[in-house]
C-alpha positions as a LaTeX table, in Angstrom:
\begin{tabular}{lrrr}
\hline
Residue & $x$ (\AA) & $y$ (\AA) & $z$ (\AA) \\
\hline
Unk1 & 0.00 & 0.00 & 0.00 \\
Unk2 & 1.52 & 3.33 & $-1.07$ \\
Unk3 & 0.45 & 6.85 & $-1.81$ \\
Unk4 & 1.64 & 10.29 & $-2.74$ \\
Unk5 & 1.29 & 12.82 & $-0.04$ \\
Unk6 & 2.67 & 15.84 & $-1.42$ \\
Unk7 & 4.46 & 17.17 & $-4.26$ \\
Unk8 & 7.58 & 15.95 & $-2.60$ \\
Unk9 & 7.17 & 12.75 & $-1.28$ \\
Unk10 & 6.30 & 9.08 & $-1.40$ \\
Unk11 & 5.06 & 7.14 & 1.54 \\
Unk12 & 5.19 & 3.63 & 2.03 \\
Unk13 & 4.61 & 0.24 & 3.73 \\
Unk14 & 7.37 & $-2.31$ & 4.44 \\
Unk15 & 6.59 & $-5.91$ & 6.33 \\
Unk16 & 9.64 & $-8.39$ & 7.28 \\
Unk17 & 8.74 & $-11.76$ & 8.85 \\
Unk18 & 11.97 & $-13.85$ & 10.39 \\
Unk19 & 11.52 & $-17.40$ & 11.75 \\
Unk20 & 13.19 & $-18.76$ & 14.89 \\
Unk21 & 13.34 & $-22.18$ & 16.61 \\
Unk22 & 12.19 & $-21.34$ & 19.85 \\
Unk23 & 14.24 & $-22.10$ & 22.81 \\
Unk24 & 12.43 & $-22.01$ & 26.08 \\
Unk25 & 9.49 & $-23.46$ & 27.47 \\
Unk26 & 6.62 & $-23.18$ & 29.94 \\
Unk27 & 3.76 & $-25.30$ & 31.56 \\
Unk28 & 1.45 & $-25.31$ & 34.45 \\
Unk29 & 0.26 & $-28.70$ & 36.40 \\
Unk30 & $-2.41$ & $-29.21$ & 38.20 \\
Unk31 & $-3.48$ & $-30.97$ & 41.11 \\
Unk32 & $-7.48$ & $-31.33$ & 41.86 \\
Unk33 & $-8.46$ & $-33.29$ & 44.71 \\
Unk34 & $-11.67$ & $-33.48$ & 46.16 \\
Unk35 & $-13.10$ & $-34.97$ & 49.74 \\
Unk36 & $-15.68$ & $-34.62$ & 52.57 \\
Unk37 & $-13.05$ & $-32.77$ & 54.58 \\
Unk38 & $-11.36$ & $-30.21$ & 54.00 \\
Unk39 & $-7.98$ & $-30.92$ & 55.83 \\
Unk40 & $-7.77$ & $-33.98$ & 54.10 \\
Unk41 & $-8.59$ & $-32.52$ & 51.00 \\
Unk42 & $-5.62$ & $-30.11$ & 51.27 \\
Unk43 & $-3.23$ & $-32.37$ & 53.08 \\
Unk44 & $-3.96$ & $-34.74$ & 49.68 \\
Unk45 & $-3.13$ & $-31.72$ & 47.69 \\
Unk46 & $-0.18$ & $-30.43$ & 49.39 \\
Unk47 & 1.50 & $-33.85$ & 49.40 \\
Unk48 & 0.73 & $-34.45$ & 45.65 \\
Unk49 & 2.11 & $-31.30$ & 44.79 \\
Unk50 & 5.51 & $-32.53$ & 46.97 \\
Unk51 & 5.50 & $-35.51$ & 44.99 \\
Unk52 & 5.36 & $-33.83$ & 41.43 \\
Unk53 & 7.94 & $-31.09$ & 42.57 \\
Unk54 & 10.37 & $-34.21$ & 43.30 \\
Unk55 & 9.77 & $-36.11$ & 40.49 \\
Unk56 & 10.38 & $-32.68$ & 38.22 \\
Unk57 & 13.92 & $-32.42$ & 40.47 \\
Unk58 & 14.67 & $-36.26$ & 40.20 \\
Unk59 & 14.84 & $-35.76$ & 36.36 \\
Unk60 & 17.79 & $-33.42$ & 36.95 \\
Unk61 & 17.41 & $-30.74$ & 33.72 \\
Unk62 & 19.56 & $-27.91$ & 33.84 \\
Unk63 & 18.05 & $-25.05$ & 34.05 \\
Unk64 & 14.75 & $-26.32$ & 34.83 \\
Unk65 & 12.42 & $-24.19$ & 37.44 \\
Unk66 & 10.02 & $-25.64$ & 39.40 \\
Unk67 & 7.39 & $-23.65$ & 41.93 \\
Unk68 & 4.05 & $-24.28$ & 43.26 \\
Unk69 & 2.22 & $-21.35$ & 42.60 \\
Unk70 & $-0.72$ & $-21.90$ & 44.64 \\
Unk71 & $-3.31$ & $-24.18$ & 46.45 \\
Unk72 & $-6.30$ & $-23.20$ & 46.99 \\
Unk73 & $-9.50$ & $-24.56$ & 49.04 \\
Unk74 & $-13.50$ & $-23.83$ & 48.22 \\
Unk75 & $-16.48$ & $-26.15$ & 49.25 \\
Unk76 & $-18.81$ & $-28.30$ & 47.30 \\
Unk77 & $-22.48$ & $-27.67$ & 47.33 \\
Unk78 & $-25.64$ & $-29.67$ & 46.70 \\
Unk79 & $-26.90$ & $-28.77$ & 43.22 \\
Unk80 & $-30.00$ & $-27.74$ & 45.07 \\
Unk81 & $-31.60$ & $-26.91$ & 48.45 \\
Unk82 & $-34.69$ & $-29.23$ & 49.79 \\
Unk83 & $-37.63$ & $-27.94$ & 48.19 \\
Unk84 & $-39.49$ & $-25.05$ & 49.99 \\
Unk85 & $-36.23$ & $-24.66$ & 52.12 \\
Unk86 & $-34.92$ & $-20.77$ & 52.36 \\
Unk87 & $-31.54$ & $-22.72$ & 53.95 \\
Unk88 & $-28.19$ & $-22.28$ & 51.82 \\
Unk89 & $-27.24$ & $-25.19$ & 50.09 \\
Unk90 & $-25.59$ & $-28.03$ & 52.03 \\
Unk91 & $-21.58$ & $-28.23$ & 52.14 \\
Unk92 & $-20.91$ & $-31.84$ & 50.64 \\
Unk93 & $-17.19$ & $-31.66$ & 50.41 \\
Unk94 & $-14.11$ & $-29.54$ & 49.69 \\
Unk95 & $-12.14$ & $-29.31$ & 46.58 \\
Unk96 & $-8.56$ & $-28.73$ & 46.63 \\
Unk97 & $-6.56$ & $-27.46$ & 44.01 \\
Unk98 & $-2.55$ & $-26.90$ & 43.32 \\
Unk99 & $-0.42$ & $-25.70$ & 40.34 \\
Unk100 & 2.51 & $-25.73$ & 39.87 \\
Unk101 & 4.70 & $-23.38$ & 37.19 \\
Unk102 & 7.50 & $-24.92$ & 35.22 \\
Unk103 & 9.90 & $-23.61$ & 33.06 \\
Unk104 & 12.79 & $-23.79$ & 30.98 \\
Unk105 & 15.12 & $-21.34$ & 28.88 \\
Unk106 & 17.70 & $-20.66$ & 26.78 \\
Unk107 & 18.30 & $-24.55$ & 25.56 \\
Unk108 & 18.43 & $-25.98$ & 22.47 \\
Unk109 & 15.61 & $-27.35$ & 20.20 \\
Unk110 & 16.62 & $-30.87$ & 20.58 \\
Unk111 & 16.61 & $-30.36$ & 24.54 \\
Unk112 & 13.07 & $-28.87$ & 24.16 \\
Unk113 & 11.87 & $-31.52$ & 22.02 \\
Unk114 & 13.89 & $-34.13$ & 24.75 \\
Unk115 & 12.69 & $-32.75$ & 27.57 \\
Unk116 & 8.95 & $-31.79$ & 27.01 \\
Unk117 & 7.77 & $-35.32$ & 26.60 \\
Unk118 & 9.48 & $-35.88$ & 30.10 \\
Unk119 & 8.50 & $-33.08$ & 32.10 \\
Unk120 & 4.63 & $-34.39$ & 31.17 \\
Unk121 & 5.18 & $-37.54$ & 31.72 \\
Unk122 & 7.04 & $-37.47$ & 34.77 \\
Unk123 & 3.85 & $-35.06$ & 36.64 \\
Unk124 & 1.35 & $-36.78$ & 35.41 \\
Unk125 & 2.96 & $-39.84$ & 36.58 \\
Unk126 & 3.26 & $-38.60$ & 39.90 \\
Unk127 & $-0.76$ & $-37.71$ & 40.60 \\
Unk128 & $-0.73$ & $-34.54$ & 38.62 \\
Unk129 & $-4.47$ & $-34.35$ & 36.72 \\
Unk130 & $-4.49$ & $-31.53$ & 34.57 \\
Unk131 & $-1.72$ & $-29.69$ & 32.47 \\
Unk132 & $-1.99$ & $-26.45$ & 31.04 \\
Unk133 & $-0.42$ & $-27.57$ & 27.95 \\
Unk134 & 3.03 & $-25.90$ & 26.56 \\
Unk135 & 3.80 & $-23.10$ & 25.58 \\
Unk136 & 7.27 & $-22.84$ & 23.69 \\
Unk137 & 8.87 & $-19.45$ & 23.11 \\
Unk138 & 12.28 & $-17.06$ & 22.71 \\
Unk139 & 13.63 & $-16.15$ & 25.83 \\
Unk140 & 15.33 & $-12.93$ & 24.08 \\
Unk141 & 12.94 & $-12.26$ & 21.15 \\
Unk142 & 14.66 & $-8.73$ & 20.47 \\
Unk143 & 17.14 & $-10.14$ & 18.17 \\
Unk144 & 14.29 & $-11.73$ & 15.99 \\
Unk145 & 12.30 & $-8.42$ & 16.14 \\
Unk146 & 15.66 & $-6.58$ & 14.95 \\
Unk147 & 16.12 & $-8.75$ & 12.09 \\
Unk148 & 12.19 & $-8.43$ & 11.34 \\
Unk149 & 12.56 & $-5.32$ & 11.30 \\
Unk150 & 15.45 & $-5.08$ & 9.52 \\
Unk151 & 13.51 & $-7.10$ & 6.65 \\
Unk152 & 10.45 & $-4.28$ & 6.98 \\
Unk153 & 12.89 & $-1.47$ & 6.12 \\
Unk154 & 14.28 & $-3.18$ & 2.68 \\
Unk155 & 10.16 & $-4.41$ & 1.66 \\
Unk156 & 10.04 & $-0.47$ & 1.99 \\
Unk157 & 12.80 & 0.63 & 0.12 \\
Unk158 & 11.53 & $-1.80$ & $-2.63$ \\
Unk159 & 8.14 & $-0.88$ & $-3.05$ \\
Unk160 & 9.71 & 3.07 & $-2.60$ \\
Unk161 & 11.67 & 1.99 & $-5.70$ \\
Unk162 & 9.01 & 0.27 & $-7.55$ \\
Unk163 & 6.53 & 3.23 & $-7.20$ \\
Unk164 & 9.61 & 5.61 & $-8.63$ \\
Unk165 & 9.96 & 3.38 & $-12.00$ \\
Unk166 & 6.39 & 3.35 & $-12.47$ \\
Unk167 & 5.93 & 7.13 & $-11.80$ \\
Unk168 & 9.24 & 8.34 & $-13.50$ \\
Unk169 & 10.35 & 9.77 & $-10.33$ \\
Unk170 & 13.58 & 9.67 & $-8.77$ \\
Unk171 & 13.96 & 8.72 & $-5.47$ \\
Unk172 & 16.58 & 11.02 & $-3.41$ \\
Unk173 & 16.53 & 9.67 & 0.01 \\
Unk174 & 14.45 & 8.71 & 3.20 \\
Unk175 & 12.27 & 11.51 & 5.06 \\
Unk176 & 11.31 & 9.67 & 7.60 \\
Unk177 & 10.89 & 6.02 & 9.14 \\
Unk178 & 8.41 & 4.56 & 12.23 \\
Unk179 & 7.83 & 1.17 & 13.15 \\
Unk180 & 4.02 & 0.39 & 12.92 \\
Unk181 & 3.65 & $-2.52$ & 14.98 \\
Unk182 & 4.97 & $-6.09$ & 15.60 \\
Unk183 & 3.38 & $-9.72$ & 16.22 \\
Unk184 & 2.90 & $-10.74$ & 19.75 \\
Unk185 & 3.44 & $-9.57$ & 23.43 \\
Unk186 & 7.31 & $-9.50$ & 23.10 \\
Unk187 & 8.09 & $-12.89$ & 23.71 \\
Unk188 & 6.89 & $-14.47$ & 21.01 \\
Unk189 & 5.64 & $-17.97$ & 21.21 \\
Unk190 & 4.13 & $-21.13$ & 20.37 \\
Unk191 & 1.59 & $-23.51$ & 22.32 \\
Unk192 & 1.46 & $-27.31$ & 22.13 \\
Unk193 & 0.12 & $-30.05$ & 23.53 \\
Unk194 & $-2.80$ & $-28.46$ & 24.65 \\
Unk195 & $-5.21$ & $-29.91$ & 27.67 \\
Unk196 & $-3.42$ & $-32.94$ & 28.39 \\
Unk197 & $-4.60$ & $-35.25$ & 30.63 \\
Unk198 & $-3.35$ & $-38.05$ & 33.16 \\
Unk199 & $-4.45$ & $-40.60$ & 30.17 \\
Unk200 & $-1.50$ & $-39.35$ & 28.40 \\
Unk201 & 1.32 & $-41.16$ & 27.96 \\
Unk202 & 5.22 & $-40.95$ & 26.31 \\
Unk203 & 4.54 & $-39.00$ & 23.46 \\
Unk204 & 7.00 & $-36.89$ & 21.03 \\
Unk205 & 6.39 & $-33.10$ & 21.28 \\
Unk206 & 7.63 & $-30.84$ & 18.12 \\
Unk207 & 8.13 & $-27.48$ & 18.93 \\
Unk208 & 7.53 & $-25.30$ & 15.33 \\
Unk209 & 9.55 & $-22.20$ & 14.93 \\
Unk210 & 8.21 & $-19.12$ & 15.97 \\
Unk211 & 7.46 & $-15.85$ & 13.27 \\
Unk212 & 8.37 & $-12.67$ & 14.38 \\
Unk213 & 6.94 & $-9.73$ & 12.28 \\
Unk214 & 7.81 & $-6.22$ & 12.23 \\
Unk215 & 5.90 & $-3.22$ & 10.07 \\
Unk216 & 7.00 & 0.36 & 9.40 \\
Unk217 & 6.23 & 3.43 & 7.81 \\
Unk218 & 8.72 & 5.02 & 5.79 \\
Unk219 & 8.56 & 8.18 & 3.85 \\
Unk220 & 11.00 & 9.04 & 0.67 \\
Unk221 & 11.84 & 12.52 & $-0.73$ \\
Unk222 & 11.41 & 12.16 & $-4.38$ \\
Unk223 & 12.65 & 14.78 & $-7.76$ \\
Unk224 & 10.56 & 14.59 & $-10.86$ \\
Unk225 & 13.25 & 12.97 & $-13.82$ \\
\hline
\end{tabular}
């Protein structure tokens, strides 16, 4: 997309798009438990979550971080009250539940494809019952961005040029540049392996390189030939 916005000067568009294998990962596990009381229901919690935090250690990953984030407690109620009763519903039980945060950076694609598979398999294995699934990403994604945008300022210098043979202008030199925007939150990333559950077993895990876009805006002075 281009136009003429004076006398003087061409503006244009310019869009570079740079692919990266990503390099870092991050999951959540869960722990749900469930029970008629509620110390037991977080004592079964608490020591699940111990046992998934040991078996993450055991399998001794560099680099590898490993935190419970939370456990929380809230009771169960009966669907419904008995009828013609202005009474709350009845507590039934308590429902426990855990998560736990892991994550690893600044490895190498073969580790991440090595390591995912593992991480699952060894917290599900040890009583977790939900996953968030994984999320793969660049743990320094400015370098990525810089060559995007890098690639944004030639598409503009090109379709700057193209617009100058076409009009029988000649281009003689930038007025002005501003980046219009990139792709993502600034760690750009992938998921996989969404919603797993503890029916899951050994699987492989392909993490797919991540695109990194970068747009700008870039006025050119121009002379009539």
């Amino acid at each position: 997309m281009a136009k003429r916005t004076d006398l003087q000067m061409v503006e244009v568009e310019g869009f570079g798009t740079v692919s990266r294998p990503p390099d870092s990962l991050r999951t959540s596990v869960f722990v749900e438990v469930r029970g008629e009381d509620l110390k037991a229901a977080r004592e079964e919690a608490a020591a699940t979550t111990r046992s998934i935090i040991g078996a993450l250690e055991r399998l001794q990953i560099p680099s590898l971080q490993v935190r419970n984030v939370n456990i929380s407690v809230s009771p169960i109620s009966e669907r419904e009250s008995e009828p013609g009763s202005t009474a709350p519903p009845r507590i039934i039980g308590y429902e426990a539940t855990s998560r736990i945060s892991v994550v690893l950076e600044g490895v190498s694609i073969d580790a991440l494809r090595a390591e995912s598979s593992r991480i699952l398999e060894a917290a599900l294995s040890a009583g977790a019952n939900q996953t968030g699934g994984i999320r793969f990403f660049l743990s320094a994604p400015q370098e990525a961005y810089r060559a995007a945008l890098k690639a944004s300022i030639e598409d503009a210098e090109k379709s700057a040029g193209a617009i100058a043979e076409a009009a029988r202008i000649k281009l003689v030199g930038w007025r002005s540049v501003s980046t219009a925007g990139e792709e993502g939150d600034g760690r750009a990333f992938k998921r996989a392996a969404d919603a797993l559950d503890s029916a899951a077993t050994t699987f492989p895990i392909e993490p797919e390189e991540i695109r990194v876009t970068a747009a700008v805006k870039a006025r050119f002075r121009f002379a009539e030939e």
